[in-house]
TORKOL-4160 file (C-alpha; in steps of 0.2 Angstrom, whole numbers, padded with zeros to 4 digits, m for minus):
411
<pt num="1" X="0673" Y="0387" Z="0682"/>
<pt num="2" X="0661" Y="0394" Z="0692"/>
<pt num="3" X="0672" Y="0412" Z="0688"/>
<pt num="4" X="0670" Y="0410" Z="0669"/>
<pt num="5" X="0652" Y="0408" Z="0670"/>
<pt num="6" X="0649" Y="0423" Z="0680"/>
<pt num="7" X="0659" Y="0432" Z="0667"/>
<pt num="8" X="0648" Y="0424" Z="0653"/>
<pt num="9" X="0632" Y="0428" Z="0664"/>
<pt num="10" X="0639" Y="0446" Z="0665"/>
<pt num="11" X="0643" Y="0447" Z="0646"/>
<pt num="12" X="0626" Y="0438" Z="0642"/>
<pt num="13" X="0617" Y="0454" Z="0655"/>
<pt num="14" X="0626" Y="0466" Z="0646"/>
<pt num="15" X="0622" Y="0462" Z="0627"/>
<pt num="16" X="0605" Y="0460" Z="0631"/>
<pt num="17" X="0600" Y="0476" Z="0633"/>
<pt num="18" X="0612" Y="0481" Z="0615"/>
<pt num="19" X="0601" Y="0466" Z="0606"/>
<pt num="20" X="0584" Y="0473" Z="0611"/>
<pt num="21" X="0588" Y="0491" Z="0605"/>
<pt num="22" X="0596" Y="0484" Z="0589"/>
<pt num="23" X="0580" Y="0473" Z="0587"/>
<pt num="24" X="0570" Y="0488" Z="0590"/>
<pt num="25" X="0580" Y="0503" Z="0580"/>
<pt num="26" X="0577" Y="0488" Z="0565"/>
<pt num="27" X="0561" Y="0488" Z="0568"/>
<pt num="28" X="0557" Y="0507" Z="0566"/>
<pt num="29" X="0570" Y="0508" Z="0553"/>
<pt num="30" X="0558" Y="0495" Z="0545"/>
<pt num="31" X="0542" Y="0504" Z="0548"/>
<pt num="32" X="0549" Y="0518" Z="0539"/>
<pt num="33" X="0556" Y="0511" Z="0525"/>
<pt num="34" X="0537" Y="0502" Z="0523"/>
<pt num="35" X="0530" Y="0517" Z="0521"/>
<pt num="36" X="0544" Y="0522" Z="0508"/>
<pt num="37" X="0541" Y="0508" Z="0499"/>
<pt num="38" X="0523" Y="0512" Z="0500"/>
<pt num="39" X="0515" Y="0493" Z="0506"/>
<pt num="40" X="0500" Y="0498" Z="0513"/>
<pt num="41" X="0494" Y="0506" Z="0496"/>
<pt num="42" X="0492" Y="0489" Z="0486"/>
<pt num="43" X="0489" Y="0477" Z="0503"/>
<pt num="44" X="0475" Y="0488" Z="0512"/>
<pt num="45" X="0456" Y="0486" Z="0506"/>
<pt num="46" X="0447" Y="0502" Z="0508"/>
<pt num="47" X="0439" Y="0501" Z="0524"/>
<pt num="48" X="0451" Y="0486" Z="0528"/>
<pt num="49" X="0463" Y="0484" Z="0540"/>
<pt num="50" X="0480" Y="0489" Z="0536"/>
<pt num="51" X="0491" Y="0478" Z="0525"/>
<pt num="52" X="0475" Y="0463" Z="0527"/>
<pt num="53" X="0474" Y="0464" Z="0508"/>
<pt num="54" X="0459" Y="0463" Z="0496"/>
<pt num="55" X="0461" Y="0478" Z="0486"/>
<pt num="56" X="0459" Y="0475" Z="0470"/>
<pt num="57" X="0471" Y="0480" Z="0458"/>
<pt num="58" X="0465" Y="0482" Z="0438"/>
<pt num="59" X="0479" Y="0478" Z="0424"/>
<pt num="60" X="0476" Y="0472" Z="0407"/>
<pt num="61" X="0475" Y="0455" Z="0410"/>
<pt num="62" X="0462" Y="0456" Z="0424"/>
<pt num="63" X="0458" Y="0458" Z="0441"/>
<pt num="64" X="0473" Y="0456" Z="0456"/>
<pt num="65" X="0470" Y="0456" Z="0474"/>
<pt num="66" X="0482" Y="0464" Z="0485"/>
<pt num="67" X="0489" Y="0448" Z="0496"/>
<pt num="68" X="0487" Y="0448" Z="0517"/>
<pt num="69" X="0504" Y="0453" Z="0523"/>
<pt num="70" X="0502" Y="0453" Z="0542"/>
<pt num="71" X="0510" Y="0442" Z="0550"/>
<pt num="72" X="0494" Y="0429" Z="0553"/>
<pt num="73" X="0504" Y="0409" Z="0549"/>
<pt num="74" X="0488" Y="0405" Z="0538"/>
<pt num="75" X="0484" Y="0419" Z="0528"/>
<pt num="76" X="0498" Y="0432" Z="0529"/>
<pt num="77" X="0517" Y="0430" Z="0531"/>
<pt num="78" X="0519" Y="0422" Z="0548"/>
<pt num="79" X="0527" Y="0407" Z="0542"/>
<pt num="80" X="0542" Y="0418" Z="0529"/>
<pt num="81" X="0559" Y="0418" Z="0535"/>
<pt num="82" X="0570" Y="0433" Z="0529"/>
<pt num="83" X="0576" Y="0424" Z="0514"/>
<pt num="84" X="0559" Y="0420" Z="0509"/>
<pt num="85" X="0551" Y="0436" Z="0510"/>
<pt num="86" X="0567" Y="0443" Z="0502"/>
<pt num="87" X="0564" Y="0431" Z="0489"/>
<pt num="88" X="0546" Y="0437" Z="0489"/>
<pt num="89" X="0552" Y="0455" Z="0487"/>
<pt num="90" X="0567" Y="0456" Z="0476"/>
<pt num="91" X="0564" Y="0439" Z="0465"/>
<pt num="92" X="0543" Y="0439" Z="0466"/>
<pt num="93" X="0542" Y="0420" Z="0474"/>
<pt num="94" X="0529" Y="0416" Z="0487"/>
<pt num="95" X="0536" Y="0407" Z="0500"/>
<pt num="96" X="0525" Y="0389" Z="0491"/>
<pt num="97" X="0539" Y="0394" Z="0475"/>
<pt num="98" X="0525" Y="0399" Z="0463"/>
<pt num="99" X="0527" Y="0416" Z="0455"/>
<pt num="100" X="0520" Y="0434" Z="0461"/>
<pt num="101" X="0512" Y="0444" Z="0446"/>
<pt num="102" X="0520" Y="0458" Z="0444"/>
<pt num="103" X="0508" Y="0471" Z="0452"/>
<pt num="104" X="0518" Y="0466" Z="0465"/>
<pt num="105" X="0535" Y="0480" Z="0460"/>
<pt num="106" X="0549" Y="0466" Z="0462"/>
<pt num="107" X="0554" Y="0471" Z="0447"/>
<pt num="108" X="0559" Y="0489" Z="0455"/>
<pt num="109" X="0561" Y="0479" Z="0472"/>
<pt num="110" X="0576" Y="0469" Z="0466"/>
<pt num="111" X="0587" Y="0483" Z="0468"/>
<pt num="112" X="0584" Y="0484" Z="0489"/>
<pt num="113" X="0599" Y="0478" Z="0499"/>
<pt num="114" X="0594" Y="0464" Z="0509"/>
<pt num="115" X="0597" Y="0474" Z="0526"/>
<pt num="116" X="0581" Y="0483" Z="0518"/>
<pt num="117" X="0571" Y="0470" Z="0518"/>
<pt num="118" X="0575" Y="0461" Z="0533"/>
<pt num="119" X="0569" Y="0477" Z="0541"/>
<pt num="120" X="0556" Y="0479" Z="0535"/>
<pt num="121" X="0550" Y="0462" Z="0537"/>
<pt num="122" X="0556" Y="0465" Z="0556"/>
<pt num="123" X="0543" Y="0479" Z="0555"/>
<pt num="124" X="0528" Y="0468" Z="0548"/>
<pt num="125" X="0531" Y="0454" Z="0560"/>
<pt num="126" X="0527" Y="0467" Z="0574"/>
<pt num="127" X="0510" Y="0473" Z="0567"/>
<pt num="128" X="0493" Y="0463" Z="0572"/>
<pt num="129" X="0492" Y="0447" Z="0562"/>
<pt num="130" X="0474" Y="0449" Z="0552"/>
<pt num="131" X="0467" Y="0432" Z="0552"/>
<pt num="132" X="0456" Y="0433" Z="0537"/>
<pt num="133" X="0460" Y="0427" Z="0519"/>
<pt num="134" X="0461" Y="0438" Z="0503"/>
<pt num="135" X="0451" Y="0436" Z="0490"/>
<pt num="136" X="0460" Y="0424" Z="0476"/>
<pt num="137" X="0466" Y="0431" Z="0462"/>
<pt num="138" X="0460" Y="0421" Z="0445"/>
<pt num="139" X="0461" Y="0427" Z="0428"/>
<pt num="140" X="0458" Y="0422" Z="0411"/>
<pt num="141" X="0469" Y="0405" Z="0402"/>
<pt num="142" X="0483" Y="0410" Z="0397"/>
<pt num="143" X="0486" Y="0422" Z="0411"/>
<pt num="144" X="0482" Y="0412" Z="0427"/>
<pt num="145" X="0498" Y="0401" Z="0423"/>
<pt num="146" X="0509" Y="0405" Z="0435"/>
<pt num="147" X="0521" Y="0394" Z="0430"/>
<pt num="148" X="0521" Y="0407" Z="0414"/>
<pt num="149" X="0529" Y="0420" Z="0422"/>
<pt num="150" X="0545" Y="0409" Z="0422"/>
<pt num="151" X="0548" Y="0416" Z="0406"/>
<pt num="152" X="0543" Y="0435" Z="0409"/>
<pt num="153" X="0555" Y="0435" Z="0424"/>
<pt num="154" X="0569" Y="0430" Z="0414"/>
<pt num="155" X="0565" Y="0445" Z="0400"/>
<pt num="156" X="0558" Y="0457" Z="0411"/>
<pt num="157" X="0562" Y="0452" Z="0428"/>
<pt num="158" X="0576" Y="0462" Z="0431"/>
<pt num="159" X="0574" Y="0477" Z="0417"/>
<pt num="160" X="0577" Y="0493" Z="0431"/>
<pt num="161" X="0594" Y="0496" Z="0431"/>
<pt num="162" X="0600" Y="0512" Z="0440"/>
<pt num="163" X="0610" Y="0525" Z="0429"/>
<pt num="164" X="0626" Y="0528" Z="0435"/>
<pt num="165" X="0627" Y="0545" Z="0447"/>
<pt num="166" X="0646" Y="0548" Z="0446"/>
<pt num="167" X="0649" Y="0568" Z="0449"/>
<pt num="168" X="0631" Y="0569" Z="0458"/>
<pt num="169" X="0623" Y="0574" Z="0473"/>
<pt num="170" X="0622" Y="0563" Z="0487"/>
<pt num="171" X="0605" Y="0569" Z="0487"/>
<pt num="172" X="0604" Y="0565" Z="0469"/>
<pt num="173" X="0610" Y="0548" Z="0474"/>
<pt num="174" X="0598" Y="0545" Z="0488"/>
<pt num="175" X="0584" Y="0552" Z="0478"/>
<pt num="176" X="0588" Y="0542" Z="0463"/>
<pt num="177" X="0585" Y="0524" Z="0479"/>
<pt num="178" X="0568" Y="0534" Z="0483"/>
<pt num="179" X="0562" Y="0534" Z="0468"/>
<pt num="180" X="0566" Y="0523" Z="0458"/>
<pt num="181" X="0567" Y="0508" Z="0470"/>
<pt num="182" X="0558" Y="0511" Z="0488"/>
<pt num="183" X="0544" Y="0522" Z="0479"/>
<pt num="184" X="0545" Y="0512" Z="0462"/>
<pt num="185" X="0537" Y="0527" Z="0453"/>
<pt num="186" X="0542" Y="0521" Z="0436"/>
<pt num="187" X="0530" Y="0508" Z="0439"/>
<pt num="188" X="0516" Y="0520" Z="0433"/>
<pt num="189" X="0525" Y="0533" Z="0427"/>
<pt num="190" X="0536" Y="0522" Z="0413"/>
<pt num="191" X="0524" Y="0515" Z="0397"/>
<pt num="192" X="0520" Y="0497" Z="0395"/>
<pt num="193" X="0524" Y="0486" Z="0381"/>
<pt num="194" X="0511" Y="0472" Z="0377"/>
<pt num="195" X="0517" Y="0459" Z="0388"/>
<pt num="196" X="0516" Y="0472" Z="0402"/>
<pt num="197" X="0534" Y="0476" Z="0404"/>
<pt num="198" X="0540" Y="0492" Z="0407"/>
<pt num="199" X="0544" Y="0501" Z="0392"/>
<pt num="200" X="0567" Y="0506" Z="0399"/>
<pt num="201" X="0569" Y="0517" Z="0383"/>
<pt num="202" X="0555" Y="0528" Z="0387"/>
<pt num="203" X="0558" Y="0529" Z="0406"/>
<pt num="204" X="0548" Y="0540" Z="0417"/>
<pt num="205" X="0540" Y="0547" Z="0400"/>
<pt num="206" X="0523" Y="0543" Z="0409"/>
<pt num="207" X="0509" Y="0530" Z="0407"/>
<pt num="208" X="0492" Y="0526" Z="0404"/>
<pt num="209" X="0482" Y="0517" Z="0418"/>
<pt num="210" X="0465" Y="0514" Z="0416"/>
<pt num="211" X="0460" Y="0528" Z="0407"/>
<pt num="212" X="0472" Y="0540" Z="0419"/>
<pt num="213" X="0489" Y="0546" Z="0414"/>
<pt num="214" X="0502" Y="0546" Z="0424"/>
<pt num="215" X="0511" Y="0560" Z="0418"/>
<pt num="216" X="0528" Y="0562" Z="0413"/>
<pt num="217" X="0541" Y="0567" Z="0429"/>
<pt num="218" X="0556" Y="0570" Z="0417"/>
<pt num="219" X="0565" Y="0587" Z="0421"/>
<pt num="220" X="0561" Y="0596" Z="0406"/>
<pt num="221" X="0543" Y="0592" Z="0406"/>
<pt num="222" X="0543" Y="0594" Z="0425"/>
<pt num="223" X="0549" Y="0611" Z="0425"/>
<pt num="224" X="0539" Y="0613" Z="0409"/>
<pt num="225" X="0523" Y="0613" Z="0420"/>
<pt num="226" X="0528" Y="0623" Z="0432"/>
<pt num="227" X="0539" Y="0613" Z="0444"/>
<pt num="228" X="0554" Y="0618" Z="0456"/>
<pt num="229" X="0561" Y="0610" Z="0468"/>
<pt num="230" X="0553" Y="0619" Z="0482"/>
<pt num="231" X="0534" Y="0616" Z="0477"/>
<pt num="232" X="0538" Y="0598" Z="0471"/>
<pt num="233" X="0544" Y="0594" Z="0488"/>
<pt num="234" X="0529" Y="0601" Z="0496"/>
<pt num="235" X="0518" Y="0592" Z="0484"/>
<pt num="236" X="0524" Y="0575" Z="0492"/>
<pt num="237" X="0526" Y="0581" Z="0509"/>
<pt num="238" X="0508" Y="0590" Z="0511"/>
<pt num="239" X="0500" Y="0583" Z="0495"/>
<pt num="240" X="0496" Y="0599" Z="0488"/>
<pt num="241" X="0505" Y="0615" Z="0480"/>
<pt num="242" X="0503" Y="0631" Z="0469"/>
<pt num="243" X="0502" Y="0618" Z="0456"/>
<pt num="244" X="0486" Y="0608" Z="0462"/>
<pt num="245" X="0484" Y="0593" Z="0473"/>
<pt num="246" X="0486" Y="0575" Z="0472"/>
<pt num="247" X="0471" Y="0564" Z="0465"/>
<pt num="248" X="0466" Y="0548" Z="0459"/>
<pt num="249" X="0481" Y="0535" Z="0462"/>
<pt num="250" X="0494" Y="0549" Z="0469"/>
<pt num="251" X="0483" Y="0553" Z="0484"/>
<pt num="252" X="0483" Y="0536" Z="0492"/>
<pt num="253" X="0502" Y="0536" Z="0488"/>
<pt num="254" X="0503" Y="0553" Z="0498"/>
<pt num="255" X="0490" Y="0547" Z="0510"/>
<pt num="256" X="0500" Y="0530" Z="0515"/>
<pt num="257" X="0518" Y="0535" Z="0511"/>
<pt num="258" X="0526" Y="0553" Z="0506"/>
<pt num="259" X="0516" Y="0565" Z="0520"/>
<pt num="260" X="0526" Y="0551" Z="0532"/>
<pt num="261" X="0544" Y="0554" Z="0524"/>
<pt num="262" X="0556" Y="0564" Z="0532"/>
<pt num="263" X="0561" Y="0583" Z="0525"/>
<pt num="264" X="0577" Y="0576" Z="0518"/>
<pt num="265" X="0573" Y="0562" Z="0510"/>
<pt num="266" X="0557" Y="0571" Z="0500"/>
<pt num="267" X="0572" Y="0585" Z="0495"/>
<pt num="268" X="0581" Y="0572" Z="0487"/>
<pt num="269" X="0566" Y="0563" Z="0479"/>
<pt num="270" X="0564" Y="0581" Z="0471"/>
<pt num="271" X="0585" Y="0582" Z="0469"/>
<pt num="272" X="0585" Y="0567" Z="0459"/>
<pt num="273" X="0566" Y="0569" Z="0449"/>
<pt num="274" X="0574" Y="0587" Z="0443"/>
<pt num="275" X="0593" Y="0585" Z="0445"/>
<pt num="276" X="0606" Y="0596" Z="0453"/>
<pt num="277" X="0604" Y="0610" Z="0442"/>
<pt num="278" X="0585" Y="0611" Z="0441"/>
<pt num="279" X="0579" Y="0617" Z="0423"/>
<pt num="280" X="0571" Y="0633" Z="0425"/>
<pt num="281" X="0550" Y="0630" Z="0430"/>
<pt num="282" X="0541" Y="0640" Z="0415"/>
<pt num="283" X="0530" Y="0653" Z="0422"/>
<pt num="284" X="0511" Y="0654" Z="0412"/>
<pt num="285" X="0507" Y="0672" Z="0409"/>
<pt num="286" X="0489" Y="0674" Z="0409"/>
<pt num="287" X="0479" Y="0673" Z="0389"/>
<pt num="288" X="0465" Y="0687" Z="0385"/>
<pt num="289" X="0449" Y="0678" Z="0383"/>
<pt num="290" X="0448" Y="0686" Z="0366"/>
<pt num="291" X="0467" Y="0680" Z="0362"/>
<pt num="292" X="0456" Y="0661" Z="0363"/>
<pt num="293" X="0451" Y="0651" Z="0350"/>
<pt num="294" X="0429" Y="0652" Z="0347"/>
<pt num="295" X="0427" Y="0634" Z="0357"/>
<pt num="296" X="0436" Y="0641" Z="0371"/>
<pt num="297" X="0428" Y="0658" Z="0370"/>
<pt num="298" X="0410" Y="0648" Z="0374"/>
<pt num="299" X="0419" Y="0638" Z="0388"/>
<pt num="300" X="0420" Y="0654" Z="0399"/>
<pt num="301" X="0402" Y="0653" Z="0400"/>
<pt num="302" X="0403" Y="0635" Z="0406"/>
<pt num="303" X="0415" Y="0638" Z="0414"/>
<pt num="304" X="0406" Y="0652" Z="0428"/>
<pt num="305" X="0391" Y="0642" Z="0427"/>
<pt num="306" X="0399" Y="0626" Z="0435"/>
<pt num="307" X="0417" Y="0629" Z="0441"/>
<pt num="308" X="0416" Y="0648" Z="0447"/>
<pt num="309" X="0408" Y="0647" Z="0464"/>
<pt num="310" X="0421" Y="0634" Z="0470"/>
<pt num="311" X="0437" Y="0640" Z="0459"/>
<pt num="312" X="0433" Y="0659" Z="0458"/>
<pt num="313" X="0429" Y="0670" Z="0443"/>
<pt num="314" X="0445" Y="0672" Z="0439"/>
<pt num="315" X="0452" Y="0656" Z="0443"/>
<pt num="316" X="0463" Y="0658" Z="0458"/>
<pt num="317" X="0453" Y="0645" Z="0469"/>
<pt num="318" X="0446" Y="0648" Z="0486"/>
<pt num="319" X="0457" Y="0641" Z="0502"/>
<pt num="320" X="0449" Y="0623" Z="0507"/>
<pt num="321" X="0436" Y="0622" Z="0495"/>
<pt num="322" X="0446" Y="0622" Z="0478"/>
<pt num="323" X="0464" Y="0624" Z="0470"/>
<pt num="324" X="0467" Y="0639" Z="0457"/>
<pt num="325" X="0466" Y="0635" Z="0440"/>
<pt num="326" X="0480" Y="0648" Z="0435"/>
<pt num="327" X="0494" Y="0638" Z="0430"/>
<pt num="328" X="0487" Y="0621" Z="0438"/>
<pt num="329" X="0498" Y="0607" Z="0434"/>
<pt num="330" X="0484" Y="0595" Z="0425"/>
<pt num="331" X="0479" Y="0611" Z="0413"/>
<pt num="332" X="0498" Y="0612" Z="0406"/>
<pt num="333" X="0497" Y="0593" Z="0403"/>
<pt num="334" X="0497" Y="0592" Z="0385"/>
<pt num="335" X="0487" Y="0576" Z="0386"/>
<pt num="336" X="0467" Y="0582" Z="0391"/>
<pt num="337" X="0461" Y="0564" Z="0400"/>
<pt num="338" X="0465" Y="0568" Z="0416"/>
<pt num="339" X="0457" Y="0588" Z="0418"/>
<pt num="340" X="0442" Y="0579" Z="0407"/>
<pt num="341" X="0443" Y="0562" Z="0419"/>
<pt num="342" X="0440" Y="0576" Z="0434"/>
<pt num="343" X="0426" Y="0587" Z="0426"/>
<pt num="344" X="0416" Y="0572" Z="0424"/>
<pt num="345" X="0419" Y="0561" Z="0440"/>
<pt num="346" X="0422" Y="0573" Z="0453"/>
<pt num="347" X="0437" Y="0570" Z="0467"/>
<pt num="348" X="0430" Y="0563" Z="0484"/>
<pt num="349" X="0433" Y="0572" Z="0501"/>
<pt num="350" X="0452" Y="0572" Z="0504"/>
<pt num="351" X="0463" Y="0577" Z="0519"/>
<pt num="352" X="0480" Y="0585" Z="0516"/>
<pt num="353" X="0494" Y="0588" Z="0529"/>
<pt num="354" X="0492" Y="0604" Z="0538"/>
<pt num="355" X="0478" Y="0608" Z="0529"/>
<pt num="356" X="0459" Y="0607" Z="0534"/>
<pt num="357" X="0450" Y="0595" Z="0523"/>
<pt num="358" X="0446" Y="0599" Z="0504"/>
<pt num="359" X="0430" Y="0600" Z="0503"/>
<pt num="360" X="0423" Y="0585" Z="0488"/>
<pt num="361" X="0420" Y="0590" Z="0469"/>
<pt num="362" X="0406" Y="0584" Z="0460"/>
<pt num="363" X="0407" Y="0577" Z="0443"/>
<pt num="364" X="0396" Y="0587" Z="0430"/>
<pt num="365" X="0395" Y="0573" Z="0416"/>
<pt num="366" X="0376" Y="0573" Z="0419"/>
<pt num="367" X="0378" Y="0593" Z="0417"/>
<pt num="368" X="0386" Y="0595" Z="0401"/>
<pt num="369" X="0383" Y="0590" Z="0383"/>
<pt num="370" X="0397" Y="0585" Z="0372"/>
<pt num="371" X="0399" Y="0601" Z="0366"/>
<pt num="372" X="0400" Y="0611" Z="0380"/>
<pt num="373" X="0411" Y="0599" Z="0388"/>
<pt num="374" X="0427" Y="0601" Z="0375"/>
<pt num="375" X="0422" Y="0621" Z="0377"/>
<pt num="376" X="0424" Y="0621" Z="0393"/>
<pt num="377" X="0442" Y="0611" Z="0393"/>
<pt num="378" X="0447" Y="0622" Z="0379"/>
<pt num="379" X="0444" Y="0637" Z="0389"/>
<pt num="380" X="0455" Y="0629" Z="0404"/>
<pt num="381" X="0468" Y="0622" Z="0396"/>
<pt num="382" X="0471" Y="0639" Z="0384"/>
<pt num="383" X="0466" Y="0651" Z="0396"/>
<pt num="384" X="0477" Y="0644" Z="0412"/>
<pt num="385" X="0486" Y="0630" Z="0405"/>
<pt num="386" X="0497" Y="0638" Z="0393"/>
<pt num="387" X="0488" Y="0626" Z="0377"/>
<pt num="388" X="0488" Y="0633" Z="0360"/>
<pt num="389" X="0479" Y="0619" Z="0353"/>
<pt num="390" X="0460" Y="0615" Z="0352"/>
<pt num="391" X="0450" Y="0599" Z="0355"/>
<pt num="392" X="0437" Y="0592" Z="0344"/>
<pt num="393" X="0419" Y="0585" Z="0349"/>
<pt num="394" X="0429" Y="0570" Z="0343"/>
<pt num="395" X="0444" Y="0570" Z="0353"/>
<pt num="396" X="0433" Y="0571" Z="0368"/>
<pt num="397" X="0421" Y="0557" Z="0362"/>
<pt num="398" X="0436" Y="0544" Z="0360"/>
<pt num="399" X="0444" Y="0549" Z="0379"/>
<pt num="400" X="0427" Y="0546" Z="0386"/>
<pt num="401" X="0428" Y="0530" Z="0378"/>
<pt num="402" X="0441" Y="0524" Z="0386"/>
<pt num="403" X="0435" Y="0527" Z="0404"/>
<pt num="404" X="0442" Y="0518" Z="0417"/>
<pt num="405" X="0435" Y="0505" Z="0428"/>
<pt num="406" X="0428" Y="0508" Z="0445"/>
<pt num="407" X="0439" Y="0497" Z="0454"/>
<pt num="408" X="0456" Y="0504" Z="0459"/>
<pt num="409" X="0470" Y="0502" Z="0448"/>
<pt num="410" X="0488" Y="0499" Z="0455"/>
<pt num="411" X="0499" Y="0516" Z="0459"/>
């Protein structure tokens, strides 16, 4: 007797140590895949602590608060098992059975295996727990039935299916898990129906978001605006390329996730975003001012007296103070909101990856009249953006009317 539980003792010293390691490779396994799956953006306050919640999140049917997901047993998730946050992640069920809204991406989520999610909730259990509450979401009758969400989860719920990959890459594959379920990018980047649902016919065509577009990250329109493989990549990895920088919702989504993903992974983000065989990027050859229309011609004017001393005469940006306009990525889009969107409201101080930080732009909406406004983006956008069409006074006046809140919108 006393020889088998020696034995046992021996075994039970020896598989000790393997537990612990498992436990903790889980645990940075989970910590990455956290960042993948990008949970700090939506459950971080600005100026909060991380994952404490609070931010508020704008969708058409009002105001949502990112939910504390430390581990604190009375405001966070200290109390989920596995099966309940997995249930939280892939089904949208708080651990109380009522129904998440669908900010929370479950319905991209509900693709991750489970030995996803249990490492990942391996990783949250280790963080600090946050002992403070979130503000509580409450929106409008109908809308703040939960209980209605019953009946959206069983249209809805489940609506990302992955296309089959047979004859691609394994980067295409492993891209193809980044992106369209750890990243959820077709959250934003996919159209909404009425009932909020992502729109699976016109997927990854882009979206609307409070007055933002979120453009289209098919490959032909990708390449169509100048993307390869090589500067796309870099664009997550360090947030900026030859093609501009990140802004609005994609900085925080750099910020908290892609600048933290490994070289492989963001080469298969782009592998799958542009396919195998990349379509060839479309190179802009540069237009004569005199070659531009008469409301663009009066943009150059508007154009030195505001942009010039940050983005150069000529366009080709200045290192840490501003991108080049030639061939910038929100010129070529063939929608105007979000170059307009930036004219008038300034970008804030932002720090890049290997870069020293960009210094802030200002907006200029006290600084230019409706007029010289659509010059000035008609100048841009035919000048470096490869546009042949011209904007109206009008077409100006009804974007600006469909300005987006202050408060942050999800990414």
């Amino acid at each position: 007797m006393k020889q088998l539980l020696s034995r046992f003792a021996l075994a039970v010293g020896l598989a000790a140590p393997l537990l612990l390691a498992h436990a903790d490779d889980q645990v940075k396994r989970g910590e990455y895949l956290a960042r993948a799956a990008d949970c700090m953006a939506c459950h971080t306050a600005p100026g909060g602590a991380p994952f404490a919640g609070g931010l508020p999140i704008v969708s058409p049917f009002g105001t949502i608060y990112g939910t504390n997901i430390t581990p604190s047993k009375e405001h966070g998730i200290g109390l989920y098992t596995d099966d309940e946050f997995f249930a939280a992640l892939t089904e949208g069920k708080r651990r109380d059975g009522a129904n998440l809204y669908p900010a929370m991406p479950y319905t991209s989520y509900h693709l991750m295996p489970r030995a996803d999610s249990d490492a990942i909730h391996a990783y949250l259990k280790t963080i600090e727990p946050i002992e403070r509450a979130a503000p509580v979401t409450r929106l409008s009758f109908p809308f703040n039935v939960r209980l209605g969400l019953m009946g959206w989860n069983m249209l809805y719920g489940k609506d990302v299916k992955l296309a089959p990959t047979e004859g691609k890459s394994a980067a295409f594959q492993r891209g193809q898990y980044m992106v369209e379920v750890l990243g959820h990018c077709g959250e934003c980047h996919t159209p909404r129906g009425l009932p909020g649902a992502m729109q699976q016919d016109k997927r990854l065509t882009g979206g609307v978001l409070n007055g933002y577009l979120a453009p289209s990250l098919l490959a032909t329109d990708l390449a169509a605006r100048g993307w390869n493989h090589q500067d796309l990549s870099t664009f997550l990895k360090h947030g900026m390329s030859a093609q501009g920088t990140m802004f609005n919702e994609m900085f925080p989504v750099f910020h908290n996730s892609t600048q933290g993903l490994n070289d492989p992974d963001l080469a298969a983000m782009a592998t799958f975003l542009l396919g195998d065989q990349p379509p060839q990027a479309k190179v802009l050859s540069e237009t004569s001012l005199d070659a531009l229309s008469p409301s663009a011609q009066r943009g150059r004017q508007d154009y030195l007296n505001v942009c010039a001393g940050c983005h150069a005469p000529n366009g080709e940006g200045k290192p840490h103070i501003a991108v080049a306009m030639r061939g910038n990525t929100t010129l070529r889009l063939e929608d105007p909101r979000n170059l307009l969107r930036v004219i008038e409201g300034g970008i804030g101080e932002q720090q890049f990856t290997g870069f020293e930080r960009m210094q802030p732009m200002p907006g200029f909406a006290d600084k230019l009249n409706h007029q010289q406004l659509t010059d000035l983006l008609n100048y841009l956008r035919q000048g470096w953006g490869g546009q042949s069409g011209e904007l109206a006074v009008s077409d100006v006046q009804k974007l600006q009317a469909d300005a987006p809140p202050t408060e942050h919108t999800a990414h």
